[in-house]
C-alpha positions in Angstrom: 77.4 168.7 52.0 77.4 165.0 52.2 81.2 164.7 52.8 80.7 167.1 55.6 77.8 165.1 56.7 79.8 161.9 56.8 82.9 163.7 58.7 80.5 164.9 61.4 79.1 161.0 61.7 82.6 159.6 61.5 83.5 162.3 64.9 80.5 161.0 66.5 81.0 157.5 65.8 84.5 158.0 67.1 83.8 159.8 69.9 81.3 157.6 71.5 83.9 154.9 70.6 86.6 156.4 72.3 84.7 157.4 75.5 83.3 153.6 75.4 86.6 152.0 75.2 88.0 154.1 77.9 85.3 153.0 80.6 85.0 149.5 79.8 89.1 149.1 80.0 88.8 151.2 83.4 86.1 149.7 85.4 84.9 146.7 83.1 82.7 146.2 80.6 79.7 144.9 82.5 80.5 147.7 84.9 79.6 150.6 82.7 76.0 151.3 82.1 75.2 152.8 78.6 73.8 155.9 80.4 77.5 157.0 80.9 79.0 156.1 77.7 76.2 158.4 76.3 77.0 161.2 78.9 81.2 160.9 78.3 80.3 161.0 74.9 78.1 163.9 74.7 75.1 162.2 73.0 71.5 161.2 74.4 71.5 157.1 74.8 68.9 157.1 71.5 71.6 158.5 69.6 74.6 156.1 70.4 72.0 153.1 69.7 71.8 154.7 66.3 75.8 154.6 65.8 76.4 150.9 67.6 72.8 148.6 68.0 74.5 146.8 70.8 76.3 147.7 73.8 78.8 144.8 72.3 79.3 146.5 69.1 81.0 149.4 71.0 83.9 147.1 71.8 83.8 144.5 68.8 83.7 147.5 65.9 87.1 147.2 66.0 87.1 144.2 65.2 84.4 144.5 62.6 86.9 146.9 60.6 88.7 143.6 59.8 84.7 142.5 58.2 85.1 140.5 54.7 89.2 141.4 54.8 90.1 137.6 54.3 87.5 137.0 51.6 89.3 140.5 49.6 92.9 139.1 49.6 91.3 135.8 47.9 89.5 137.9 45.3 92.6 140.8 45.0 95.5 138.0 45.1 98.5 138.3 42.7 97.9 136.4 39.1 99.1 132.7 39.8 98.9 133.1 43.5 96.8 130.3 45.7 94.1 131.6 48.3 95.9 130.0 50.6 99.4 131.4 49.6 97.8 134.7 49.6 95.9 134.3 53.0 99.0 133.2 54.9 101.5 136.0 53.0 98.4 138.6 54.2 99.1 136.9 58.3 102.2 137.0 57.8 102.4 140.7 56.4 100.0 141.6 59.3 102.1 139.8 62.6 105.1 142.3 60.8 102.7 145.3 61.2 101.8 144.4 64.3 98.2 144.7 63.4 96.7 144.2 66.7 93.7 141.4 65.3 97.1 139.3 64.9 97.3 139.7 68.9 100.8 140.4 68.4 100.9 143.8 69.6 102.1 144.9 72.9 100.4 148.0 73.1 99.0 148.1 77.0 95.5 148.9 75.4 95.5 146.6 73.2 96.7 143.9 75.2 93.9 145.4 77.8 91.3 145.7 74.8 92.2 141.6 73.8 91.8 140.6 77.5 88.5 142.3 77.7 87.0 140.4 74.6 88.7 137.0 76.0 87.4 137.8 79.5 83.5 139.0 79.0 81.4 136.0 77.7 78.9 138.6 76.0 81.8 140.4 73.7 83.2 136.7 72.7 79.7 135.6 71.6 79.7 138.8 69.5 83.1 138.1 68.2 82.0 134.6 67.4 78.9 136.2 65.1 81.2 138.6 63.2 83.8 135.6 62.5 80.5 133.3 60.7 79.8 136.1 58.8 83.5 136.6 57.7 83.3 132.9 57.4 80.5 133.0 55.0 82.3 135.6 53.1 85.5 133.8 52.6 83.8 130.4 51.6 81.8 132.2 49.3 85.1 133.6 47.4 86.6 130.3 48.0 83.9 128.7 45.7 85.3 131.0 42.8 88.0 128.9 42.7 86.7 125.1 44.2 83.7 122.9 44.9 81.4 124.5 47.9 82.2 121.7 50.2 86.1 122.4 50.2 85.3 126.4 50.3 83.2 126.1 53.3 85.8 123.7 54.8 89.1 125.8 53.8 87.0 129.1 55.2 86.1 127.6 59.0 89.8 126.2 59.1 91.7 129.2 57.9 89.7 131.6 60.6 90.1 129.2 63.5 93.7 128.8 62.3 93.5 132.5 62.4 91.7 133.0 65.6 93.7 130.2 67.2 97.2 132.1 66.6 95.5 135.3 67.6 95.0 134.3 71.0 98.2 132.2 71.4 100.2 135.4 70.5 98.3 137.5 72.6 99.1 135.3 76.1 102.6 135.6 76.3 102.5 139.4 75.6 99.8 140.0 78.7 101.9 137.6 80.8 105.0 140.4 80.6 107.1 138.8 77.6 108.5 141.5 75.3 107.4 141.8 71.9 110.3 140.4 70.2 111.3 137.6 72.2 107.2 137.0 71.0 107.2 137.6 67.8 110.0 135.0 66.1 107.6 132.1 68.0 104.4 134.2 66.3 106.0 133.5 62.5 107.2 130.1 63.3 103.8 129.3 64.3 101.5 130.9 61.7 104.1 129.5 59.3 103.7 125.7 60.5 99.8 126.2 60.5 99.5 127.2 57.2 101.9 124.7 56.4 99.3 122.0 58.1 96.1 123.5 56.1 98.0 123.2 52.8 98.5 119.4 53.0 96.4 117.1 50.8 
């Protein structure tokens, strides 16, 4: 009965994801009242409060899938691996998935979704909030391996270097440049940053 439960709470959360996400990319996301995301979704406003506290979570959830994943790869990283070697090969591995938190993915929601979070000061506060906490998470794992000052240090470069290439690989897609003309200049540059946070 739990599983079942959890399914029907995953179909809700979902659904008033998906009607959110549609109607902020359509008219804006300071253009749609909560009122309506309840209504397209089927569920009184009490009830989509439950599933997202903030009218911000309903777009920055997606991001917040990504929550604690660079602090994991330190902790699950192959015997005789660095955390850095293992944070970069996990970029790396992500930019040839196109994973869309890499920006480099030219799908026109997701290039829509990424200009929306750029473009709405509220939803880039939001994504700044989720990034300390990731931050905290990372350093925190980092101090498994070195002194707290260099974890906290490594963790706020690594996710600026991280946020930083984000952004510069999403630009060139929502100007119009195809994917693979993008995507050689999206390795060379995650490569030489990672290459600059690995210096003494």
């Amino acid at each position: 009965m739990t599983g079942l439960r959890q399914l029907q709470r995953q179909r809700v959360h979902d659904a008033i994801s998906a009607a959110a996400i549609a109607l902020f990319l359509e008219r804006g996301f300071d253009q749609v009242p909560v009122t309506e995301i309840a209504a397209a979704a089927g569920v009184s406003k009490p009830t989509l409060f439950k599933y997202f506290p903030a009218k911000e979570d309903l777009v920055v959830h997606r991001i917040a899938d990504h929550q604690g994943e660079a602090a994991r790869v330190v902790r699950e990283r192959a015997a005789g691996e660095s955390p850095l070697e293992a944070l970069r090969r996990h970029f790396l591995d992500g930019l040839a998935r196109h994973d869309p938190v890499t920006g480099l993915n030219a799908h026109p929601e997701v290039v829509a979704y990424h200009r929306m979070v750029f473009g709405t000061p509220s939803l880039a506060a939001r994504v700044f909030q989720y990034m300390s906490r990731d931050e905290e998470a990372l350093a925190e794992a980092l101090a498994e391996t070195t002194d707290d000052l260099t974890a906290s240090l490594l963790a706020g470069q690594v996710l600026a270097t991280q946020r930083v290439l984000a952004h510069r690989n999403w630009l060139p897609l929502a100007e119009g440049r195809p994917l693979a003309e993008v995507e050689p200049e999206a390795v060379r540059a995650a490569e030489h940053a990672f290459a600059m946070l690995a210096r003494p």
